[in-house]
C-alpha positions in Angstrom: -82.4 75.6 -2.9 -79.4 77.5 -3.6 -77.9 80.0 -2.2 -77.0 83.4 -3.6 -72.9 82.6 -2.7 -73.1 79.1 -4.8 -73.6 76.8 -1.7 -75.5 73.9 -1.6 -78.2 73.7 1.3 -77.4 69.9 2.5 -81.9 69.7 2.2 -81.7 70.8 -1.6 -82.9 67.2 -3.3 -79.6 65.7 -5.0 -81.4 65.2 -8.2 -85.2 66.2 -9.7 -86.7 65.1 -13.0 -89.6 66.4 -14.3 -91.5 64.9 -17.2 -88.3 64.3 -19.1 -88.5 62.9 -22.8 -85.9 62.8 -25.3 -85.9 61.7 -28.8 -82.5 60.4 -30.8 -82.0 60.9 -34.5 -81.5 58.2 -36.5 -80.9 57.0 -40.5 -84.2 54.7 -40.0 -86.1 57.4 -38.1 -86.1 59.2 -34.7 -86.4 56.5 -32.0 -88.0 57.9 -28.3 -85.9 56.6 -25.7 -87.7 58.4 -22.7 -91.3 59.3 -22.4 -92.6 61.9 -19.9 -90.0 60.7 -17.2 -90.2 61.9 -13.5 -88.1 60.9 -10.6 -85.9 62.5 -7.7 -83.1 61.6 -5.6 -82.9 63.0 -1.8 -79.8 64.5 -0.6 -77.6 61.5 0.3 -79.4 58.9 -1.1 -78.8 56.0 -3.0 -81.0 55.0 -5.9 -80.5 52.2 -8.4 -82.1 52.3 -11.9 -82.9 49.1 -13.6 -84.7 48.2 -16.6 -84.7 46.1 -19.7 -81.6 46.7 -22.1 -82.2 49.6 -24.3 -85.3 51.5 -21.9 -83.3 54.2 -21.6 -81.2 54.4 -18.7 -78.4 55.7 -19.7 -79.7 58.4 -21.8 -81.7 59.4 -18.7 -78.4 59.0 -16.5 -76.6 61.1 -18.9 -79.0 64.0 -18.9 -79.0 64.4 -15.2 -74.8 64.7 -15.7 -75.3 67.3 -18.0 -73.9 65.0 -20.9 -77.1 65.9 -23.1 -80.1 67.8 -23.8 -83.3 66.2 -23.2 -86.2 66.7 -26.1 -88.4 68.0 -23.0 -88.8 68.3 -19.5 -87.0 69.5 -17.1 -83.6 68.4 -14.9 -82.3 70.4 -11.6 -79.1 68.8 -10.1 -78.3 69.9 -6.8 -80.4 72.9 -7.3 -78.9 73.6 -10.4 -78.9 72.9 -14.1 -77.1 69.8 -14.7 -74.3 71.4 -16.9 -73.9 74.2 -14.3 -73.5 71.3 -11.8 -71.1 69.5 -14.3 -69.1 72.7 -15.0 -68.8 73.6 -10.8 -67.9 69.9 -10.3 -70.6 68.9 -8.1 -71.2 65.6 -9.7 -68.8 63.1 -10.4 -69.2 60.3 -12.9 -68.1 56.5 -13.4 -68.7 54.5 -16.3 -68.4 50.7 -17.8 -65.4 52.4 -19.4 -62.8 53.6 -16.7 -61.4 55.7 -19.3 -57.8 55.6 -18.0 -54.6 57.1 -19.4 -52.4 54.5 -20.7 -49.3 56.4 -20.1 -50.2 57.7 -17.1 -49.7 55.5 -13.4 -52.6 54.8 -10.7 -51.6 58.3 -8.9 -51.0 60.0 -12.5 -54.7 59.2 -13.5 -56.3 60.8 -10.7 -53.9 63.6 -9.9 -55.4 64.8 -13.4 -59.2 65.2 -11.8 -57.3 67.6 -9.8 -55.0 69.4 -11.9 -58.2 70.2 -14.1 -60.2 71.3 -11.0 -57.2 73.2 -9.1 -57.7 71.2 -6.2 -55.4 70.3 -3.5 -56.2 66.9 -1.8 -54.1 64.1 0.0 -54.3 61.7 -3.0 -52.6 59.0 -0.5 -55.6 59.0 1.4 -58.1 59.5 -1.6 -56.7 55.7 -2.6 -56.7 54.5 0.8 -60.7 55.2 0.4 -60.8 53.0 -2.1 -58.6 50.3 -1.5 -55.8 51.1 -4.3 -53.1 52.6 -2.0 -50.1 49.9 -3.0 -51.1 50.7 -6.9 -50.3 54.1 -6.7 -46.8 53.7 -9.3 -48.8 51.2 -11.8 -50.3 52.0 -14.9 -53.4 50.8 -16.5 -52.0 48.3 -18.1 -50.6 46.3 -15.0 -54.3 46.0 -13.1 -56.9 44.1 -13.4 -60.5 45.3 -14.7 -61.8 45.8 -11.1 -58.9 47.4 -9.8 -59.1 49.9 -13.0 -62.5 50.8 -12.0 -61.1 51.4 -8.4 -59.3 54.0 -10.1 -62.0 55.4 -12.1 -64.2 56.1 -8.8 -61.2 57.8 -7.0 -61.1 59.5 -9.7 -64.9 60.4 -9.8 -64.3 61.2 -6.2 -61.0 63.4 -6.5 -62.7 66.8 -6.5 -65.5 66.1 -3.9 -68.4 65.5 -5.5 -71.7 65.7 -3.9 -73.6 63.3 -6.0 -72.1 59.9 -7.7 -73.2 58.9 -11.4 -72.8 55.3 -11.6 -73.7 53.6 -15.3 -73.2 50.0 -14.8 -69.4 50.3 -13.5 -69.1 46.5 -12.8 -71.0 45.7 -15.5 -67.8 44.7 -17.6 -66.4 42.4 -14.4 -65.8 39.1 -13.6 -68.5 37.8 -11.1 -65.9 37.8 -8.2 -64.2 41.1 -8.5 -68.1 42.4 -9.2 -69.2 41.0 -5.7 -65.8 42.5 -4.3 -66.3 46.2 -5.7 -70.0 46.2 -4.6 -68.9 46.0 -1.7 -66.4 48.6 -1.7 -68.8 50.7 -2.7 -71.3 49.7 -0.1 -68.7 50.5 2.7 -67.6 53.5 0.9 -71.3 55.4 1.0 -71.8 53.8 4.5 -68.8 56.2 5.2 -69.5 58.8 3.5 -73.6 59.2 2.2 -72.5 61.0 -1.2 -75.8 61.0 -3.3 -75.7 57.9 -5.7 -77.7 57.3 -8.9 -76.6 53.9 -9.8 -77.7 52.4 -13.2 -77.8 49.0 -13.1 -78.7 45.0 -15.0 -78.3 42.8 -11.6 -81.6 43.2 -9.4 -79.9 41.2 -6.9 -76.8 44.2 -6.6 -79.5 47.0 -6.7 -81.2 45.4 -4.0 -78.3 45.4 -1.9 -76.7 48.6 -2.0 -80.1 50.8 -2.4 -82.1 53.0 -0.3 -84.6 52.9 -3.6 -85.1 51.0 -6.8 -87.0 52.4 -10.1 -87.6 50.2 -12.4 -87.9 51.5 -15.8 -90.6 50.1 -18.5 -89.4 48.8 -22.1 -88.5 52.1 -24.3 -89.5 54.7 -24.7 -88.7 54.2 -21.3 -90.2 55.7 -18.1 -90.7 54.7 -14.3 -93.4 52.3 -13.6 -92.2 51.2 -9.8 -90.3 53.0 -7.4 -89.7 50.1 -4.6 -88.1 51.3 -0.8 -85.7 48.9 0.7 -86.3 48.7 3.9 -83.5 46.3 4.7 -81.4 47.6 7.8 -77.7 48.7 7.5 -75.0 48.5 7.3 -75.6 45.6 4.9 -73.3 42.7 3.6 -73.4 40.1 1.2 -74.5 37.1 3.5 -78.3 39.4 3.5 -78.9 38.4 -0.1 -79.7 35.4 1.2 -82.4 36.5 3.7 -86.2 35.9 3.2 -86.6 40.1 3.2 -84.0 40.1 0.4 -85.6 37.8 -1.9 -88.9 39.3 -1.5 -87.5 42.4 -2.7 -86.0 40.8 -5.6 -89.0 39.2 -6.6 -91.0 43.2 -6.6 -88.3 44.1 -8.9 -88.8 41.2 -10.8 -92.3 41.3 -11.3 -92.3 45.4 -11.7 -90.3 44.6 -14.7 -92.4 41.7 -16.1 -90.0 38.7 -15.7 -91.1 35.7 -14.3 -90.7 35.4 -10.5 -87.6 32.6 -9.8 -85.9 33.1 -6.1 -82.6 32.2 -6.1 -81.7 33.7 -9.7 -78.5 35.7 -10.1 -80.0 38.4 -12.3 
């Protein structure tokens, strides 16, 4: 619930979906990309979403940060509507794209998130948490794709959000730096317990960082499992290779149709 002065009650549910569906426009015809959708997230929780390319993922990630009107249903975002919670910077959103300003440094890019928001922070400490404190003077142009997305999630994090949007941030990495900003991120929500909806490809990385997994049906997508993991934490990369682990994975798997194989990388 919220509260009449604007507050956030820490037991309000981070996100709440109720029988969502939307329908694009197109030159061939209107193409359904989500079909009576329902789903929640609990007040610092993290929660992956996979599904086949195309079910829908993003357009459902999008409508919980406000980025578009659903055909139907319903969305409530820390209590609120999710463009309220967009406009009173609640939420805080990373993409494939980091989005950075060319002619702006390291420092330059996410002293903007604040200059937009009026908020006074030690920036020097908001790189520190997450890992980019010696790149502070660089521009875009001088890092590497992973440690632009560092930049984009301080960014995301610069006005102190209480929930995380995450559409497939490493998706656009290198194996190695992907293993290495998962995680960062793992550690980071250790820390910390921001609400995450994390849209996802790997099963393997969803498995890993999540408190949940929904797996999402072909489009006109819409949940069709909604698997716990129940691994212990904190967690690290030498559990992926745990019995537990590859059970998990193989839930996933078979929730979205694919044939089980232990030991995949997907």
């Amino acid at each position: 619930m919220t509260s009449t002065s604007g507050m956030v009650s820490a037991s309000t549910p981070a996100i709440e979906v109720f029988d969502v569906a939307h329908r694009y426009e197109a030159d061939a015809g209107p193409v359904d990309a989500l079909e009576r959708t329902s789903m929640a997230v609990a007040d610092g929780e993290f929660v992956s979403l996979v599904g086949p390319s195309g079910c829908g993922k993003t357009t459902l990630l999008r409508a919980v940060a406000g980025l578009l009107e659903p055909s139907a249903g319903h969305i409530e975002v820390l209590g609120a509507r999710p463009r309220e919670a967009k406009a009173q910077r609640r939420t805080g959103l990373v993409t494939q794209d980091p989005g950075l300003l060319p002619w702006r440094s390291v420092e330059g890019n996410v002293r903007l998130a604040l200059e937009l928001t009026g908020r006074h922070i030690d920036i020097d400490a908001l790189l520190a948490r997450v890992g980019i404190e010696r790149f502070a003077a660089y521009y875009p142009r001088e890092l590497s794709g992973g440690m632009r997305q560092r930049v984009a999630l301080a960014r995301a994090l610069a006005h102190g959000p209480r929930l995380l949007l995450m559409d497939e941030p490493f998706g656009a990495l290198d194996e190695l730096s992907r293993e290495q900003l998962r995680l960062e991120l793992l550690r980071l929500w250790e820390r910390e317990r921001i609400s995450v909806l994390f849209v996802t490809h790997s099963i393997r990385e969803a498995v890993l960082l999540s408190d949940r997994v929904l797996v999402m049906s072909r489009a006109p997508g819409r949940i069709v499992a909604d698997v716990a993991i129940d691994l212990p934490r904190p967690r690290a990369a030498s559990m992926e290779r745990l019995p537990a682990f590859l059970e998990h994975v193989d839930v996933i798997r078979s929730a979205l149709g694919a044939p089980l194989a232990i030991g995949t990388a997907s």
